[in-house]
N, C-alpha and C positions, 0 to 999 in steps of 0.2 A: 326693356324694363323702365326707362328713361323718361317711356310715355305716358308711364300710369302718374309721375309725377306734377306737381302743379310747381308754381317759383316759389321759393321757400318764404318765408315770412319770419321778421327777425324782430325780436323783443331780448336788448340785451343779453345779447346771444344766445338766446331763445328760439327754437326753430318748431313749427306746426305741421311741417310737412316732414318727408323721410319715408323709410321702412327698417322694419324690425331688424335683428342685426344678421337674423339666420338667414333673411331673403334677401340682400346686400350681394350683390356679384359678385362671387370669389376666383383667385387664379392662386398658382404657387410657379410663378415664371423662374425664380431663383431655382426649386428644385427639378426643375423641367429641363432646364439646361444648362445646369454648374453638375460636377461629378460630387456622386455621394460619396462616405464613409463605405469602404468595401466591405467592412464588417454587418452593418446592415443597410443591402443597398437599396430595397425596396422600403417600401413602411411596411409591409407584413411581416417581414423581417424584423425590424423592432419590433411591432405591436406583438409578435406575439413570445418575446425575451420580455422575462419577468424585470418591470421597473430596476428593481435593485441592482440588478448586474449592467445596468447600464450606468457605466460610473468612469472616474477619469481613465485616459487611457490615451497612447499617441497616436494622434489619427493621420494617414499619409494620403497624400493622389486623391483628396479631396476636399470642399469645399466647406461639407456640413455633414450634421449626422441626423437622422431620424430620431427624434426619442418625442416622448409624449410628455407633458406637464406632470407633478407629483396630483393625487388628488387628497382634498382635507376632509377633516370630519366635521369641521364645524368651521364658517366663515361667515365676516358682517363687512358687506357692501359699505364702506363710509361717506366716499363721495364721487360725485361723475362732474367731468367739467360740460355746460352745456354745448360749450363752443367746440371743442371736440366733438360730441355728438352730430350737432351742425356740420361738421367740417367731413366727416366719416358718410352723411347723407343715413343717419341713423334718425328714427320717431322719436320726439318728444315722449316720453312715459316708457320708453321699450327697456328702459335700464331698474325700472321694477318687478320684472318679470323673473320670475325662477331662470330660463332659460339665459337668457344674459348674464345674471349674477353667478351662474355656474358657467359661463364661457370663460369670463375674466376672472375667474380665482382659479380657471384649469379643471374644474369638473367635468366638465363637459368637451370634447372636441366634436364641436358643431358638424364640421367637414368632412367625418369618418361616419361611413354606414359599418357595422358592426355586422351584418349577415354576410351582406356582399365582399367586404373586405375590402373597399374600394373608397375611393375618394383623396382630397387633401390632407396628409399628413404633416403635424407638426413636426419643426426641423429647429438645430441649433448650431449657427454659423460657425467654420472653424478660419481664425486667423491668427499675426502675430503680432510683435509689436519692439519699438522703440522705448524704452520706460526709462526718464528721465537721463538720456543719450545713448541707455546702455540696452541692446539685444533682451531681450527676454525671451526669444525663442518660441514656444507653443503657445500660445493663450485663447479665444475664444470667449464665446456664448456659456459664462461657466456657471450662470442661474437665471439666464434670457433665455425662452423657448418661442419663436414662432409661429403662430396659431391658423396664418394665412397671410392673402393680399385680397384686398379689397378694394372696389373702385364706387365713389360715390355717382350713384347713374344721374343726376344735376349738370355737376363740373365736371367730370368722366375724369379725376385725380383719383389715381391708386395709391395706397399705402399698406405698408406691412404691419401687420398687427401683432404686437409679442407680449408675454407677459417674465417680467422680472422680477425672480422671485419664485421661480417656477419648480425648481430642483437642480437636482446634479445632473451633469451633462458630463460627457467626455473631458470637456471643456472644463472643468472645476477644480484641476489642480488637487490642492488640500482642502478647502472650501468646502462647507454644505449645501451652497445651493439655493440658499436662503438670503434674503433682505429682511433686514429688522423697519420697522416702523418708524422711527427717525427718519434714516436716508428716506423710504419712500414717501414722504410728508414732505419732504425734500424737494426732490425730483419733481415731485405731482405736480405741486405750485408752480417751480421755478420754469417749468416746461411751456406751460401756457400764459407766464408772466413775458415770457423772453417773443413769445408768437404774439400776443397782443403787441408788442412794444416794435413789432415789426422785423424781429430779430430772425433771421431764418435758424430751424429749431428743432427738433425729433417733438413728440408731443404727448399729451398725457392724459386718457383717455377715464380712466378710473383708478381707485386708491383702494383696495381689500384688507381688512383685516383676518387675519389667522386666529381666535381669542387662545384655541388651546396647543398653539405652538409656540416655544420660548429657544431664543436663541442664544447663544455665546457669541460677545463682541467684550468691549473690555468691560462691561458686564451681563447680565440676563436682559434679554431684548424681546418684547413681541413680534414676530415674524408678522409678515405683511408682503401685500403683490400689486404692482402697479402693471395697470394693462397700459402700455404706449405703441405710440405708433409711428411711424415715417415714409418716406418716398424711399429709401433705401437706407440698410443698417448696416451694408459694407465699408471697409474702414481701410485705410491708407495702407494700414496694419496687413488687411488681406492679402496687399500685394507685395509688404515685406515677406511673408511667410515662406510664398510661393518663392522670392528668388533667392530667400537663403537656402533654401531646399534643393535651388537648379531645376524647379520646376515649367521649364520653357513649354510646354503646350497649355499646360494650366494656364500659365500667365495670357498666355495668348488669348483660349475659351473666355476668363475672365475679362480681358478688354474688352472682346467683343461684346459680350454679355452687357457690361458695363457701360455702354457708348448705347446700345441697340434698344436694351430694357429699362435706364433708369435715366440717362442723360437723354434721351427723348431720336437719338437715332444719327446716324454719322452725319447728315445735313444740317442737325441742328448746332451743331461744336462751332467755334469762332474760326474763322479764316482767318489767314497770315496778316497780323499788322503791317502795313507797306512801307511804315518810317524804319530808317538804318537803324534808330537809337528810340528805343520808346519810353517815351515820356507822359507823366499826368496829365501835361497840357493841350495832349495831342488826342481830338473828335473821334481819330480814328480808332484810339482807345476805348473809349467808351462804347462808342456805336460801330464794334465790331462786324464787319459784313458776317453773316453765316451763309447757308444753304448750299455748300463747296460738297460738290459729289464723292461720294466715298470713296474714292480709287484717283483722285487728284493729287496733285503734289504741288505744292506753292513753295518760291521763292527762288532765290540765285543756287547753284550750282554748289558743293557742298554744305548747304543749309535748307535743303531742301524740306519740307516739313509735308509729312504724309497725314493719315488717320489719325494713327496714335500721337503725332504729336500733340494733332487738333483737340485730342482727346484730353489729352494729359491739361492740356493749355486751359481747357474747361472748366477742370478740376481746380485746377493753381487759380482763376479768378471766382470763382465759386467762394473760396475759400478767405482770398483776399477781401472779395466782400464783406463777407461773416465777422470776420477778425477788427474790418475800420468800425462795422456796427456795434461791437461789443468796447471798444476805446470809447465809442461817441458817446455809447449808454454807461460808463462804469463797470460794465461785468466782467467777471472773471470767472475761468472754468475752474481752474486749481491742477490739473492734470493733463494738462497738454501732450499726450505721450502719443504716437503715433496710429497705436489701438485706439486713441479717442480724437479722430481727425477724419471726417466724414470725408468718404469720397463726394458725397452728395453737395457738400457746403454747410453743414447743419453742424448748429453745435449739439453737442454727443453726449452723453453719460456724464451724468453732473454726482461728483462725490464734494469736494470738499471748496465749491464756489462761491460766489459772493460778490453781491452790488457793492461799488466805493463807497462807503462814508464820508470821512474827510479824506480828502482829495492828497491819496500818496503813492505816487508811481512805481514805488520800489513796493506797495502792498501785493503778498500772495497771501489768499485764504487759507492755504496748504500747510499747516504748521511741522510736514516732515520736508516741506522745502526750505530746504537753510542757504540754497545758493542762489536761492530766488530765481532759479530758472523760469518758472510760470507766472512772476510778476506781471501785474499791470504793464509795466514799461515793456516787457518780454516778446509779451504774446505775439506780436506783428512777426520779429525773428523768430520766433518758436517754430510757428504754425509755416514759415517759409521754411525753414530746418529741415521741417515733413517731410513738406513739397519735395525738396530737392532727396527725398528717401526716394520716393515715390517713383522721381526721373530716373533715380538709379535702378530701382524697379524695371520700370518699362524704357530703359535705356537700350537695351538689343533692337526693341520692336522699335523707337523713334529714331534710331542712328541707322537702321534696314536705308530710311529711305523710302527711292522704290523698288528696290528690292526684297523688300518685308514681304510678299508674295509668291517668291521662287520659289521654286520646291526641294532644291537643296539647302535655303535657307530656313525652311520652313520646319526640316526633316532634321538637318543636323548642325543648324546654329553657323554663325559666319566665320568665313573660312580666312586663313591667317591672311592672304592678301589684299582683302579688303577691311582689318580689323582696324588700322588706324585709320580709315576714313568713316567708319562705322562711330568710332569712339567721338572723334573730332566734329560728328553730325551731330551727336546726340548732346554730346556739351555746348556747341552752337545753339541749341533747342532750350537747353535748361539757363542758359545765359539769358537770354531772351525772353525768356516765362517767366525770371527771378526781376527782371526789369517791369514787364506785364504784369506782374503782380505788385509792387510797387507802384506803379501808376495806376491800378485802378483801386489798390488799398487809399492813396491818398484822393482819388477824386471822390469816392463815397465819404472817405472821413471826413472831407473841405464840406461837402453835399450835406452830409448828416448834422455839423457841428453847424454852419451856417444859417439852417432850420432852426436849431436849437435856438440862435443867438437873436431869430427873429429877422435876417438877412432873407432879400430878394433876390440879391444878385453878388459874385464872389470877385473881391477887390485881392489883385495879389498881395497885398500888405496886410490881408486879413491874417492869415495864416501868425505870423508874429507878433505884430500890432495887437488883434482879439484873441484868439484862440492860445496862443502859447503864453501870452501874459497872464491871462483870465487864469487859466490853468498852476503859474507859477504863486498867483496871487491865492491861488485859492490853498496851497499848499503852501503859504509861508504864514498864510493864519490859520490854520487847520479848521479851512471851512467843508462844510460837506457838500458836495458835490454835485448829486443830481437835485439835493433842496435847494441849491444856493442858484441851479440853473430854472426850475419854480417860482423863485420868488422874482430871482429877472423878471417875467412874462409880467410881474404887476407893477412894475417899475413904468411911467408916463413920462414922456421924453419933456413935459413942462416942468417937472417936476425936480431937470438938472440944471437948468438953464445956469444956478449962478451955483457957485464953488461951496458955499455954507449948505444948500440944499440936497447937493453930491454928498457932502458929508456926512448932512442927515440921512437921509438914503441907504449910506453904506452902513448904516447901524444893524438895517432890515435882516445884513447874512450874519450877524455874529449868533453864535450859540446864545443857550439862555444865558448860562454862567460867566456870558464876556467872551472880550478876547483869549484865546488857548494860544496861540502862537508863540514859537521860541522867539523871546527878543524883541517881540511886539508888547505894543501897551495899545489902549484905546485912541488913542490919536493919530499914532501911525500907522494903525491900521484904516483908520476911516479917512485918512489919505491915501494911502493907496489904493482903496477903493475906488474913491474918487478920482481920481487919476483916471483908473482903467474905466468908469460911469461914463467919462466925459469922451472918450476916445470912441465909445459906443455908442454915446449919445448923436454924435456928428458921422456915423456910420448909419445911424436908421433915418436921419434927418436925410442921407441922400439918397437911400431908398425909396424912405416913405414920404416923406413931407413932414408937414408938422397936423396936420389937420386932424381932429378930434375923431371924424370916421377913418382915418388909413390910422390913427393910434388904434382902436378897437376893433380893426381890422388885423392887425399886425400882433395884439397880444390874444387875442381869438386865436392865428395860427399858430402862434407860442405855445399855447394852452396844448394843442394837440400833438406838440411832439415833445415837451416837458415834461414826463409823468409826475401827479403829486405822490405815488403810488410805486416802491420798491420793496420784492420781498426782500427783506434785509435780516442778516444772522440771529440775532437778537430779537426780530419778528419771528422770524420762524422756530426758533428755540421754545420762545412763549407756547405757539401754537402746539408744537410738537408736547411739551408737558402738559398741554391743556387736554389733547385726544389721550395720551398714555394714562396720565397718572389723574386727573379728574374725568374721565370719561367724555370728557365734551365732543360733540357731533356739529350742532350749529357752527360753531366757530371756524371750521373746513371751508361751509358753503361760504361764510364771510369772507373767509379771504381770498378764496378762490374769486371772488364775484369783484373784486377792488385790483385782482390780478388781471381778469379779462378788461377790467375797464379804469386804468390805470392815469388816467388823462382826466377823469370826472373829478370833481372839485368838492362832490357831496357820494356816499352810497345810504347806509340806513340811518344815518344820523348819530351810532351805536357810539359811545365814547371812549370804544377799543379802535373805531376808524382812526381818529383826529390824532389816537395818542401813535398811533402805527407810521402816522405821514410827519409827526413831528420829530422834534430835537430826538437823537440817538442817545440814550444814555451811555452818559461820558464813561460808565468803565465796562461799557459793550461793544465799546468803538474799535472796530480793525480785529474783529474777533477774528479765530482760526482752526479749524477740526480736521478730524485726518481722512484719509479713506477707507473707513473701516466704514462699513454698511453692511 
């Protein structure tokens, strides 16, 4: 199919090439080889139990369950992002077509021939979770239905296509099954805000309106379905489930599944770091060997690290990743729970998130979080908290060794004579990937923040010196954060040379209203400014030079990783009353178009752009909502 394609051609995430969404290569690899719901194990089995009776319920010995999307009577397509489309290897135009607009609202299940009875069936993943430290036991897919996977024939990247919002599922608890139009105006944005900004990301393909469905939240809400998608929507969560349950072959099919189908196959997992003690500073962190044969064992003699260590280890820098990029950029998820911690690296299911404003470490957007567990400051240990769920997870299969293959091992779990070397292996392992994740959390943060700062090359005393002062300063005048990292890039290193110039300079970050800071006034704030101008001034001077081409060379590369462009609470608030309660449409494509390109400095000229990338108004600052969606 690959071949009928030509190379795409790109107009501000604009694509001319593609095909429609129904000739798009599909597979359902998750339901092909994870165990169904034994209640309905085929799709004919659902397809042919009437909708309604397919509703909450405990589902054991399996993975997912079969059920179909609710269908509506009446729905209005609001917006598509194009870069999704692009990314999908879907046609420019094909998202006006009947046929699409009834995929993505669940009309339609494209994949099911209705004579034959045959084909790809939607399914809704069953796992658990950690919610805010405490077990929550069953939870799942409780109004996300999966529609397929799809593999763009271009890039030959498959993703799974779901819609949330879809109905009740097994998985729903108390819950209807429903998304209100808020959260998904939410989600839509934030999804393709966080993928432009280079953030790894679940993503957001389309936004549905429901007109004649109203929902209950803390009050009547229009229902709405966001069509999103991902490389994988298993969750750290899935592998709690399984071993609170005792589910050892599960877990096991699961790894496998897990390493084979979405981490790209047991060669591609990292090899044993070879330092004793692993540190940030160490190349071999970074530049991990891979391509270690599946059935290898690396390292000294009880520490030996099989697949699943390699596996796990994958996961844990995946994750570390994701978490330094989200410190560099200001975001926040709000719900860090273990149901929302991508095995993939991706950040996951956005309810109650939100970009910094003014720069405050202790900010969580979560306003039922009182103990600040999912703070800004948090998330690095949170998201490692997981982790180490996860080891405890697949702590049998990494402590095996190499014995994780026997067949009495295999059959009836390890036997008491080898239990304290089992135990002793597997915390060896999780010691080690709590360090490896550490060190490569702080080489991407150093990497990320460096960019920002306009840095070529990383001086150990950056770390304290720029970034941790820059940061203290910005929170002792309650500047904002990613604007105050903006207006840097216009900063000209001629421009500090003497002390009164620094000072002027440092006027550029106050708010309109002045200095806000507790215990600051105007002077001692544009000294401290100054202070930390002058310290960065003589940091780009040994970079770059002083030369007027490496200046507009150096605020050129500023430019592109400083967005002027954050959907920010109080943005999106706006936007959300503008589509509910005046009916507005255009204003979707606007911000969508300023979310994909978040670095440009101009979009339509509209005077809701300039007002969206300016000053926060002051009593919308460090806003907070719950997870009610």
């Amino acid at each position: 199919m690959s071949s009928h394609l030509t190379s795409p051609a790109h107009t501000n995430g604009i694509h001319t090439t593609g095909l429609p969404l129904r000739d798009l290569p599909k597979s359902s690899t998750l339901t092909s080889n994870l165990p169904a719901d034994p209640d309905f194990p085929t799709p004919i089995s659902s397809h042919k139990t009437p909708r309604k009776e397919i509703g909450p319920k405990l589902v054991k010995n399996a993975l997912y369950t079969y059920v179909r999307p609710d269908t509506h009577e009446q729905t209005e397509l609001l917006s598509v992002s194009p870069r999704a489309l692009r990314d999908l290897g879907i046609r420019q135009g094909d998202e006006k077509t009947q046929e699409f607009r009834d995929t993505v609202s669940g009309n339609r299940i494209t994949t099911w021939d209705e004579s034959t009875e045959e084909g790809i069936y939607p399914w809704a993943q069953c796992y658990g979770g950690f919610q805010f430290g405490s077990w929550a036991a069953q939870l799942g897919d409780g109004r996300a239905i999966s529609l397929f996977e799809t593999t763009n024939p271009s890039t030959r990247k498959r993703y799974e296509l779901q819609l949330k919002g879809a109905g009740r599922t097994p998985y729903s608890r108390f819950a209807d099954g429903k998304a209100v139009l808020r959260s998904s105006i939410r989600e839509y944005v934030v999804s393709e805000a966080l993928n432009a900004l280079g953030i790894p990301t679940t993503r957001a393909l389309s936004l549905t309106l429901l007109p004649k469905e109203q929902v209950v939240r803390e009050r009547m809400e229009p229902a709405a379905i966001v069509a999103r998608f991902a490389e994988s929507w298993i969750r750290l969560g899935t592998f709690d489930l399984l071993r609170s349950r005792g589910y050892r072959k599960e877990t096991r099919i699961l790894g496998h599944y897990v390493a084979e189908h979405v981490l790209g196959g047991w060669e591609a997992l990292p090899g044993r770091v070879p330092a004793e003690e692993v540190k940030d500073t160490s190349m071999e962190v970074f530049e991990v060997k891979r391509g270690v044969s599946r059935d290898t064992l690396e390292g000294p003699q009880g520490q030996e690290e099989n697949r699943f260590a390699r596996m796990y280890r994958e996961v844990v820098r995946r994750n570390a990743a994701t978490v330094a990029k989200w410190q560099v950029y200001g975001f926040m998820n709000g719900v860090l729970n273990t149901d929302n911690t991508s095995i993939y690296g991706l950040s996951i299911d956005y309810g109650p998130f939100a970009f910094m404003d003014n720069f405050d470490p202790d900010y969580t957007p979560n306003h039922d979080d009182h103990m600040l567990r999912y703070s800004y400051r948090n998330q690095p240990s949170i998201i490692w908290w997981n982790l180490v769920r996860l080891g405890e997870d697949l702590g049998e299969l990494i402590g095996a060794g190499a014995g994780v293959d026997d067949e009495t091992f295999v059959e009836k779990g390890v036997e008491q004579d080898d239990a304290e070397g089992l135990i002793k292996r597997a915390e060896s392992v999780i010691k080690r990937a709590g360090q490896e994740y550490g060190a490569v959390f702080m080489q991407e943060y150093k990497k990320g923040m460096s960019a920002r700062f306009g840095l070529r090359s990383q001086n150990p005393d950056d770390f304290q010196n720029l970034f941790s002062e820059w940061l203290d300063t910005l929170e002792a005048l309650q500047l904002d954060f990613n604007q105050s990292f903006r207006k840097l890039c216009d900063v000209r290193i001629a421009e500090l040379e003497m002390e009164e110039q620094r000072r002027e300079v440092a006027g550029r970050f106050f708010h309109a209203e002045g200095v806000t800071g507790v215990g600051e006034n105007d002077g001692s704030a544009r000294n401290r400014l100054a202070k930390w101008l002058d310290s960065w001034r003589t940091r780009i001077a040994e970079d770059w030079g002083k030369s007027p081409e490496s200046e507009e060379q150096r605020q050129a590369g500023m430019r592109k990783v400083n967005p002027k462009f954050t959907p920010k609470g109080w943005v999106l608030d706006e936007i959300i009353a503008r589509v509910e309660k005046k009916a507005e449409r255009d204003v979707l494509r606007r911000v969508m178009d300023m979310s994909l390109r978040p670095f440009e400095e101009k979009w339509e000229g509209h005077e809701d752009e300039e007002r969206w990338c300016g000053d926060v108004p002051r009593y919308n600052r460090a806003m907070q909502c719950s997870c009610s969606s």
